[in-house]
C-alpha positions in Angstrom: -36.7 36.2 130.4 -35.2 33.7 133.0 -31.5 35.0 133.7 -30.8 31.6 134.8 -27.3 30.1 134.1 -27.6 27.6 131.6 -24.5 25.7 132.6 -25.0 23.0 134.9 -23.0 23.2 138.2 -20.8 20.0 137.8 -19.8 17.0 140.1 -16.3 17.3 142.2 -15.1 14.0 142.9 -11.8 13.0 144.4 -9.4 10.5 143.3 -7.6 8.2 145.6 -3.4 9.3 146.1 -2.7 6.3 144.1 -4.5 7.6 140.6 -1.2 9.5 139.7 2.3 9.0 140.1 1.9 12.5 142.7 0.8 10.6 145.2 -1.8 13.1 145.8 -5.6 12.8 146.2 -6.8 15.4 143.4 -9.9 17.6 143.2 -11.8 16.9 139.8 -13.7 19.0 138.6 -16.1 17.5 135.5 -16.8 20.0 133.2 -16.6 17.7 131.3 -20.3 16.8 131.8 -21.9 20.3 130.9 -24.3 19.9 128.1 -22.0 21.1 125.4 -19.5 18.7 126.4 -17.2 21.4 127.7 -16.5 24.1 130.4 -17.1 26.6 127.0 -20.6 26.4 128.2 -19.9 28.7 131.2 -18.5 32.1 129.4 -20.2 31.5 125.9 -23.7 30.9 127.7 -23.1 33.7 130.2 -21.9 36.0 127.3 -24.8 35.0 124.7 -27.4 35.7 127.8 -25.9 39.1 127.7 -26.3 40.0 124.1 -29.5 38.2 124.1 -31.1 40.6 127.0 -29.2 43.8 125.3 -31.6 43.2 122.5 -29.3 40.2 119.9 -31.3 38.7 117.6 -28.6 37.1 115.5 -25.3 35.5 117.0 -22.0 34.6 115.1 -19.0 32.8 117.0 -15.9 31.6 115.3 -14.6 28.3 116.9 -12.4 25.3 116.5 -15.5 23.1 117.7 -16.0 23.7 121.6 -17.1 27.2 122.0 -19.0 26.8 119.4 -21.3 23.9 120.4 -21.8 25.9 123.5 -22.7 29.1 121.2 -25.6 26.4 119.6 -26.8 25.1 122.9 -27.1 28.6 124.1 -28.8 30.0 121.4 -31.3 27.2 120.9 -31.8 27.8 124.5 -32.0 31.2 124.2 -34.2 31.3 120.8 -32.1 33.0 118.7 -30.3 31.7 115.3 -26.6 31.4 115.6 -24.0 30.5 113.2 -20.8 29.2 113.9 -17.7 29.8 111.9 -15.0 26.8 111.6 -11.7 26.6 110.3 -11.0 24.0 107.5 -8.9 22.0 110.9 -11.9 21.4 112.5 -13.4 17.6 111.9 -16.1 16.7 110.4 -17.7 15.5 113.2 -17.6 18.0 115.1 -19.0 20.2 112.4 -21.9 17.6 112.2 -22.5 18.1 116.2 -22.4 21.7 116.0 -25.3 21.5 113.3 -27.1 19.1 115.2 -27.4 21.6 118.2 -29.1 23.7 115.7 -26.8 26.2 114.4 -25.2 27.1 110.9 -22.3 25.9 110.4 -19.9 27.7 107.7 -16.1 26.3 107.0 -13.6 29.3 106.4 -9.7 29.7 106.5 -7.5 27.4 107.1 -6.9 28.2 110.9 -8.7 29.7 113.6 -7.7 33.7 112.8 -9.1 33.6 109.3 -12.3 32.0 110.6 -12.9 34.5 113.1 -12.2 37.8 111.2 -14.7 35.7 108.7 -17.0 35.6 111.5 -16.4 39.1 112.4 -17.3 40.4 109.2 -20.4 38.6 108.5 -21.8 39.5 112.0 -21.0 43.6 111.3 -22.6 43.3 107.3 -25.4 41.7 109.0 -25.8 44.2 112.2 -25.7 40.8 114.1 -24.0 40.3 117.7 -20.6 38.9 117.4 -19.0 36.7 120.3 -15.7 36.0 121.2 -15.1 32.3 121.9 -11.9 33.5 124.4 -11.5 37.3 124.5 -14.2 38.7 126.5 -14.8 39.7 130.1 -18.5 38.5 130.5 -16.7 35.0 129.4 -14.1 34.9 131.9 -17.0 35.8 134.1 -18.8 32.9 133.6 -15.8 30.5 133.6 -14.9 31.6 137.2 -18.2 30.4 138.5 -16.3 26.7 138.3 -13.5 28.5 141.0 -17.5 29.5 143.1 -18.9 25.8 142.5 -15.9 24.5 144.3 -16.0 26.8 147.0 -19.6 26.3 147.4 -18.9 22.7 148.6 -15.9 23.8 150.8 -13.6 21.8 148.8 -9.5 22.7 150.1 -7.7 23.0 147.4 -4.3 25.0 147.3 -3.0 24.7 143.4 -5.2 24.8 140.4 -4.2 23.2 137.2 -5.9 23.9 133.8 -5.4 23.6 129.7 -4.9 26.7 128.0 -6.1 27.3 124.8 -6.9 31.0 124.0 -6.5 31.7 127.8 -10.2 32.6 128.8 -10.5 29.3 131.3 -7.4 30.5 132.8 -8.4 34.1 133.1 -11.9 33.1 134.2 -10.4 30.9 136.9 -8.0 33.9 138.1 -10.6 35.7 138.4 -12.8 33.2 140.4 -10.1 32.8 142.8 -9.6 36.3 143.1 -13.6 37.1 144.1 -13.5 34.0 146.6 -10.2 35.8 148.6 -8.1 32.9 147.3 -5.7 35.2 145.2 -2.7 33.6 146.2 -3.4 30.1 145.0 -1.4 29.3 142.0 -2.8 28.1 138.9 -0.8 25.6 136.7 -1.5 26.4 133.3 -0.4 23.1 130.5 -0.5 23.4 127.2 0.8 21.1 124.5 4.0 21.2 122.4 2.7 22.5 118.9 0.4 24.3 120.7 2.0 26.1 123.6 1.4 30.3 122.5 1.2 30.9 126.2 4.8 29.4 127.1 6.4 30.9 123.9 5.2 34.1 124.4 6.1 33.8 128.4 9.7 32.3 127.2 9.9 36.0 125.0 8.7 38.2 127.3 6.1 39.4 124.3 3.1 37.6 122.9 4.2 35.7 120.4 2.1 34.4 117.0 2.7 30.0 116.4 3.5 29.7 113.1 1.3 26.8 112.6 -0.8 24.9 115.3 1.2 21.2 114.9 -0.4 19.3 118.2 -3.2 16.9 118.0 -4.8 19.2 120.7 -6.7 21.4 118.1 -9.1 23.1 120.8 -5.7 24.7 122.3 -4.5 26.0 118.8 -4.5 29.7 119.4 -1.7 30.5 117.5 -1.6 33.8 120.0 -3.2 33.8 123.2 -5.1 37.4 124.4 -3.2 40.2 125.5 -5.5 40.2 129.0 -4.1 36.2 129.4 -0.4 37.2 128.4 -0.6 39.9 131.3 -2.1 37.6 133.7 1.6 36.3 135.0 2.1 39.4 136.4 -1.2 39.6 138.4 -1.3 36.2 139.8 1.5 33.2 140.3 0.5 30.9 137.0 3.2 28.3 136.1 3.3 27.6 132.4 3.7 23.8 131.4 3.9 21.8 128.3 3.4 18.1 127.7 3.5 15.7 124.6 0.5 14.7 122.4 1.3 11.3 123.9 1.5 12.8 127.8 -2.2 13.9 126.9 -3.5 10.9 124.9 -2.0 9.1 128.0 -3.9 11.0 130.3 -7.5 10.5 128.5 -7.4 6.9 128.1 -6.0 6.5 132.1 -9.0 8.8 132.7 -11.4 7.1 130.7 -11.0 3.7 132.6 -10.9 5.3 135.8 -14.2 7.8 135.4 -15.6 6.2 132.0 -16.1 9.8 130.8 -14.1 10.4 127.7 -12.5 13.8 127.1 -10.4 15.2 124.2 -6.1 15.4 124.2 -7.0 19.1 124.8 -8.2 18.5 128.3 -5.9 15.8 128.4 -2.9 18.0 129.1 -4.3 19.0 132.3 -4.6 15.7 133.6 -1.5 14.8 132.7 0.5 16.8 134.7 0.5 14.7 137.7 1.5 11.7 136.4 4.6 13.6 133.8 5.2 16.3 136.3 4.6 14.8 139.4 7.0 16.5 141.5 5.8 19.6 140.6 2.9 18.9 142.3 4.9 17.3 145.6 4.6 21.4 147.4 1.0 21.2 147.3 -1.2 18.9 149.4 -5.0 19.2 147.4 -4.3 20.1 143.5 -8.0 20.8 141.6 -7.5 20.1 138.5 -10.5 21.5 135.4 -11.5 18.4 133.4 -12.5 21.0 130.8 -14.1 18.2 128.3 -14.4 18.9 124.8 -16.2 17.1 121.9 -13.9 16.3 119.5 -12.9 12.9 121.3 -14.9 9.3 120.3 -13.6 5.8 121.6 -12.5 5.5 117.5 -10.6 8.8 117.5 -8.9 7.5 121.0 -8.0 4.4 119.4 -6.2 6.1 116.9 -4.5 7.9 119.2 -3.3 5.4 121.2 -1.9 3.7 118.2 -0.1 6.7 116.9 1.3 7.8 120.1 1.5 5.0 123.1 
């Protein structure tokens, strides 16, 4: 079997120092355009490839919609039946995608946890292979080959700024800085209020559990973000960030004129920053950010979202 990566290796492209109110030319990197729709492609495919060459002949994921369209695409791929796992949160839609990609979708719980110890279970009373759509080495792996890509096509860049979600983007792009001797090169890691596990748990020195995920940015709502991600601060210099649902609905519509790519709140955060925390990014001369994508964004739902918010 081919051991090919099944993500694509996306465009860069460069704005002009006038696209944000930083006044900085930024690095963009579309992962937005992988086949799933998202970066999730990366990890999940490289992970899936894994268990597929260990001998998996079943795969179960749990996801809020993004990890586990790439868990489809890689199985169908890969030839093996996956089913996917969804909280009640996650939209119709999205479910409908997921099962056109060819997987089984199943609705449990009403919030990410329950859906994944749902998941969990089914995959040991079936002797299937479970995977992890955050918390899992081989994914980070594959979501620091984004950090190589870049590298690749000697792109200067001295700041990174992602979404965080769970936390594997963010530990996969640690990591891809730290195997391309760029270890000091901080990463700016935004997450949205309702959503933010990472900065509450960084604001209490433990890792703290969100009562309830509250932001429109439902591909960031891990209530609790992986103990591997929570120890990360003390590894490499990450600045943790929060913006509003309207920063990030802000952010996708600007973006959306500008590339004519749409791309959910989620990633929306990221590419906020440098218009609602512009002079954060006034010390650094070449910030990257990861247009991470996701598929639970339409020109309907953005219309919505601009009349709620803007």
């Amino acid at each position: 079997m081919s051991s090919a990566p099944l993500h694509l290796d996306t465009p860069l492209v460069r704005t002009s120092p006038g696209y944000s109110a930083s006044g900085k030319p930024l690095w963009l990197k579309l992962d937005a355009l992988q086949p799933s729709g998202s970066f999730k492609l990366r990890g999940v495919g490289r992970l899936c490839q894994h268990e597929v060459e260990n001998g998996a002949r079943e795969i179960f994921c749990a996801s809020g919609g993004n990890a586990g369209i790439a868990a489809a695409y890689a199985g169908r791929a890969l030839g093996v039946p996956v089913t996917i796992v969804v909280p009640e949160t996650t939209a119709a839609d999205v479910r409908q995608t997921i099962a056109a990609t060819g997987a089984k979708v199943l609705v449990h719980g009403s919030v990410f946890d329950e859906a994944n110890a749902h998941a969990v279970e089914l995959a040991r009373s079936r002797k299937a292979t479970y995977v992890h759509p955050f918390d899992h080495p081989l994914l980070w792996d594959g979501h620091a080959t984004l950090i190589d890509e870049v590298v690749a096509k000697d792109a200067a860049f001295d700041c990174v700024v992602t979404s965080v979600g769970g936390g594997g983007l963010l530990a996969g792009i640690v990591q891809g800085l730290k195997r391309n001797g760029l270890a000091d090169v901080p990463v700016i890691a935004v997450e949205t209020e309702g959503a933010a596990s990472l900065n509450a748990s960084l604001r209490a020195n433990e890792r703290v559990t969100l009562p309830a995920i509250t932001s429109i940015a439902t591909s960031l709502g891990a209530r609790q973000v992986a103990q591997h991600v929570f120890d990360l601060p003390k590894q490499h210099p990450i600045e943790s960030l929060v913006v509003s649902d309207a920063d990030a609905v802000a952010a996708c519509l600007k973006f959306a004129d500008a590339q004519r790519i749409l791309v959910e709140p989620a990633c929306g955060a990221a590419l906020a920053v440098a218009d609602v925390h512009a002079g954060l990014l006034q010390r650094f001369n070449n910030p990257l950010i990861e247009v991470c994508g996701g598929i639970g964004v339409s020109i309907e739902k953005l219309k919505a979202w601009k009349e709620k918010f803007l």
